[in-house]
VEXMIVO-816228 format. One record per residue (C-alpha): residue in one letter; y, z, x; residue number from 0. Coordinates in Angstrom, 3 decimals. Layout:
N
residu:A yy:Y zz:Z xx:X num:NUM
...
# end
This chain:
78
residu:X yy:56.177 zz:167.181 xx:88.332 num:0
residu:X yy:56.576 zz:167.981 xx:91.971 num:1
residu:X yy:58.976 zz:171.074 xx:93.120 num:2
residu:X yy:60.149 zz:170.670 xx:96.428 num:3
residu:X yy:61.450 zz:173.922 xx:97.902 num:4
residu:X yy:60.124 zz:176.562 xx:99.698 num:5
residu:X yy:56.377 zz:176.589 xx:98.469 num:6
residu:X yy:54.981 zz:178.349 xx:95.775 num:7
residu:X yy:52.701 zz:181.753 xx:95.627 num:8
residu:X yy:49.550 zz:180.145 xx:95.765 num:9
residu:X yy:48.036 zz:183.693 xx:94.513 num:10
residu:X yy:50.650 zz:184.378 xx:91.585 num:11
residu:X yy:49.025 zz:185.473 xx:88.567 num:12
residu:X yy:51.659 zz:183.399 xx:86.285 num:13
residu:X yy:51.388 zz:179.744 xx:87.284 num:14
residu:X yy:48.045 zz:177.773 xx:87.892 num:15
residu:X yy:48.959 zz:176.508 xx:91.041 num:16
residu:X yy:46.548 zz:174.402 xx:93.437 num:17
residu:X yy:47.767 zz:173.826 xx:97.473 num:18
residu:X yy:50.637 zz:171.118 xx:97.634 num:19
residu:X yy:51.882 zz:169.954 xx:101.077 num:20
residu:X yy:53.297 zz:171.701 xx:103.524 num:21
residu:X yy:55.961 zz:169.430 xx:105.162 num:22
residu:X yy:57.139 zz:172.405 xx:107.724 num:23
residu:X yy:53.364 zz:172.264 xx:108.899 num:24
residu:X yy:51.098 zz:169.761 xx:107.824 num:25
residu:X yy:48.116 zz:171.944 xx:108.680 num:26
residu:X yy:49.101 zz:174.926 xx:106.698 num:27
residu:X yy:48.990 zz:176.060 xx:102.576 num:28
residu:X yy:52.559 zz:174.989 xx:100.549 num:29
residu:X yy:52.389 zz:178.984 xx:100.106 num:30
residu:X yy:55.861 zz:180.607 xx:99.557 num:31
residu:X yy:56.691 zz:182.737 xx:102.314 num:32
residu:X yy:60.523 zz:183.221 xx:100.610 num:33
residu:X yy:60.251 zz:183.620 xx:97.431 num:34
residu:X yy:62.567 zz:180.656 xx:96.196 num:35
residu:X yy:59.725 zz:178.021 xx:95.366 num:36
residu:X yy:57.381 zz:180.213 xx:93.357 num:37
residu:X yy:60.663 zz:181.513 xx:91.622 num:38
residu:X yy:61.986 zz:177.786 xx:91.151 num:39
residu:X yy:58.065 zz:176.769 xx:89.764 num:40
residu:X yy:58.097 zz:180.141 xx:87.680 num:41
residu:X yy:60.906 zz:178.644 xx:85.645 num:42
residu:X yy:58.941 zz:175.515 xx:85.389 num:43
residu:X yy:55.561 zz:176.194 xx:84.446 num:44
residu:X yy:54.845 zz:180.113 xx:84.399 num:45
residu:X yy:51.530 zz:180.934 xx:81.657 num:46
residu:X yy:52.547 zz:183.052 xx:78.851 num:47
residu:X yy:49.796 zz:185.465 xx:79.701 num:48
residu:X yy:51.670 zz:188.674 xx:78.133 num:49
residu:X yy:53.286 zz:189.812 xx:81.172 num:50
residu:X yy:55.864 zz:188.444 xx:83.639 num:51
residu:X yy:57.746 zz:185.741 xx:83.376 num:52
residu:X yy:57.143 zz:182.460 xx:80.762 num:53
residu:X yy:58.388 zz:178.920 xx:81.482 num:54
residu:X yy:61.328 zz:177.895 xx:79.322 num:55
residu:X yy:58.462 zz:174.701 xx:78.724 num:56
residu:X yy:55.290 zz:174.201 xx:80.407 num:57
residu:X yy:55.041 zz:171.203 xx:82.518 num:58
residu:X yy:52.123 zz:169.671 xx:83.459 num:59
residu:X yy:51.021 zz:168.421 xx:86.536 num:60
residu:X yy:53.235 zz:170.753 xx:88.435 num:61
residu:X yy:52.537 zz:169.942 xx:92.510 num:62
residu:X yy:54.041 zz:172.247 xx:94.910 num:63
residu:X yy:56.181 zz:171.420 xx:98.519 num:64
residu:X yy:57.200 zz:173.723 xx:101.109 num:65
residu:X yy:60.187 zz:172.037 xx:102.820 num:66
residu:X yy:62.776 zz:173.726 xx:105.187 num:67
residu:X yy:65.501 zz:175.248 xx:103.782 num:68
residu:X yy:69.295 zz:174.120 xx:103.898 num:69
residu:X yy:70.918 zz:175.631 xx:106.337 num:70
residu:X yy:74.269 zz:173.741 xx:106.318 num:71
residu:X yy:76.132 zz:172.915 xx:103.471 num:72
residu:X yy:78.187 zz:169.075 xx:103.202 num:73
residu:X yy:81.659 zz:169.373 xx:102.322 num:74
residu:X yy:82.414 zz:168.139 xx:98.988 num:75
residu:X yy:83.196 zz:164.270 xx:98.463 num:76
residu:X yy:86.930 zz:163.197 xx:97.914 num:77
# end
């Protein structure tokens, strides 16, 4: 399963995450400087470790993206 968003907390004590792909810059770590993607993978895949949040199911496989944000919104189809 890949997440494209934001990135992911490459650090986060929750989810076993390895270094995706940055597609913002291709030389730096998919880490999560907003908070969305490691929220969005938390949901996904977190451990149930005891503490902090636990996936509503684990998926396996999980590979992170960092892409830009939306910043404009389509109006809806008629």
């Amino acid at each position: 399963m890949a997440v494209i968003d934001t990135g992911i907390d490459l650090d986060h004590p929750d989810l076993n995450a390895s270094d995706g792909k940055n597609c913002i810059d291709t030389s730096a770590p998919a880490d999560d400087d907003n908070g969305h993607g490691t929220h969005v993978a938390g949901t996904i895949a977190a451990e149930n470790d005891g503490s902090g949040v636990v996936a509503s199911r684990r998926a396996p496989g999980s590979t992170p993206r960092r892409c830009s944000p939306v910043t404009e919104v389509a109006p809806p189809r008629r």
